[in-house]
C-alpha positions in Angstrom: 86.0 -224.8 -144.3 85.5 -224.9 -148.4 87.6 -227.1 -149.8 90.0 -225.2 -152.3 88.7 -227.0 -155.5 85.3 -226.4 -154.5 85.9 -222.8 -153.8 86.8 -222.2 -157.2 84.3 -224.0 -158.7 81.8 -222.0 -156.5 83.2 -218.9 -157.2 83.2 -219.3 -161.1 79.1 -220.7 -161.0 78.5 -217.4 -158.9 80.3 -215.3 -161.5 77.6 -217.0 -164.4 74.9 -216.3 -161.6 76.2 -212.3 -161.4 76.0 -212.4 -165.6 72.0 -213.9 -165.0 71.1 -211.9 -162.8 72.8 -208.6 -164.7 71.0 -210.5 -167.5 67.4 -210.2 -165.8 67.9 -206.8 -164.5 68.4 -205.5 -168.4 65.8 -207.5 -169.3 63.2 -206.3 -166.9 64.7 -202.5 -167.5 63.5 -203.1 -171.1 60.1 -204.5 -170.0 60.8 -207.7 -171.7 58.0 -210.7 -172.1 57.3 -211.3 -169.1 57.3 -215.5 -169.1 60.9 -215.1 -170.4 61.4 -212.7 -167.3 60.4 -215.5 -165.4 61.8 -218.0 -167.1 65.4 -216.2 -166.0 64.5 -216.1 -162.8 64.0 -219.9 -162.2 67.4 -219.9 -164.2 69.0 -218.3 -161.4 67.4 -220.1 -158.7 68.5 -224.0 -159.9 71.7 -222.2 -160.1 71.4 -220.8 -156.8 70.4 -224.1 -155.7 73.4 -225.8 -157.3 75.9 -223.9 -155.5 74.0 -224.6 -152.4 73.9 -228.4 -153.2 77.9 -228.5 -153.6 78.4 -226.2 -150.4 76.1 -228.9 -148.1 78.0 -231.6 -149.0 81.0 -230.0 -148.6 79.5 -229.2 -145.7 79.0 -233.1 -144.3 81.9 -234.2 -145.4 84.3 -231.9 -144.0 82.2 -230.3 -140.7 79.9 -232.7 -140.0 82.2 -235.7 -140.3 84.7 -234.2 -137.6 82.5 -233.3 -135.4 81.3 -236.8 -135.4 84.1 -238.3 -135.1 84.4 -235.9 -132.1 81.6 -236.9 -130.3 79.3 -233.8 -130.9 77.0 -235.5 -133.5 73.6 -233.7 -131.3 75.0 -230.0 -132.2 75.4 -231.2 -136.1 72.2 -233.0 -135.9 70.0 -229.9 -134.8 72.3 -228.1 -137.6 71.7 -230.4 -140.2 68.1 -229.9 -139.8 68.1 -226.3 -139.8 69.7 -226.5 -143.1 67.6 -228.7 -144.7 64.7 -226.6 -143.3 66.3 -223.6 -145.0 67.2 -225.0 -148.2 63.3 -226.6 -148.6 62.1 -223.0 -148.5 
C-alpha cells in the first residue's frame, strides 16, 4: 500500500511526466533537432526513474518490513530481486 503523502507526491511528478511527454510528442510532430528530441527523452526517463525510486522504498518499508516481521522474508527476498532486476533494465 502507498502511503498517502507519497501518493500525492507520485501523482503530481507523474502529472509533470504527462506535460514531458506531451512536450516530446509536439516536439517530434514538428520534427525538432533531434539531440534536443533526445535530450527530452532522458528527461522523462530520470523522472520516470524517480518516481520508481520513491515507490521501492515505499515499497521496503511498508511491504517488505511486515512481511519480515512475519516470517516470510524468502517470498520478499526472491521479490526484491526481481525488482531490482527490473529497474537495472
Amino acid at each position: 500500500m502507498i502511503d498517502p503523502q507519497l501518493q500525492s507526491k507520485a501523482l503530481r511528478r507523474l502529472s509533470i511526466i504527462k506535460g514531458q511527454v506531451n512536450g516530446l510528442e509536439k516536439m517530434i510532430r514538428e520534427q525538432k533537432y533531434c539531440v534536443d528530441v533526445l535530450t527530452q527523452i532522458s528527461a522523462i526517463h530520470e523522472a520516470l526513474r524517480g518516481v520508481g525510486r520513491e515507490v521501492v522504498e515505499n515499497h521496503l518499508r511498508t511491504c517488505v518490513t511486515d512481511g519480515l516481521r512475519k516470517g516470510d522474508a524468502e517470498k520478499h527476498y526472491k521479490e526484491l530481486m526481481d525488482i531490482v532486476y527490473r529497474l537495472s533494465k
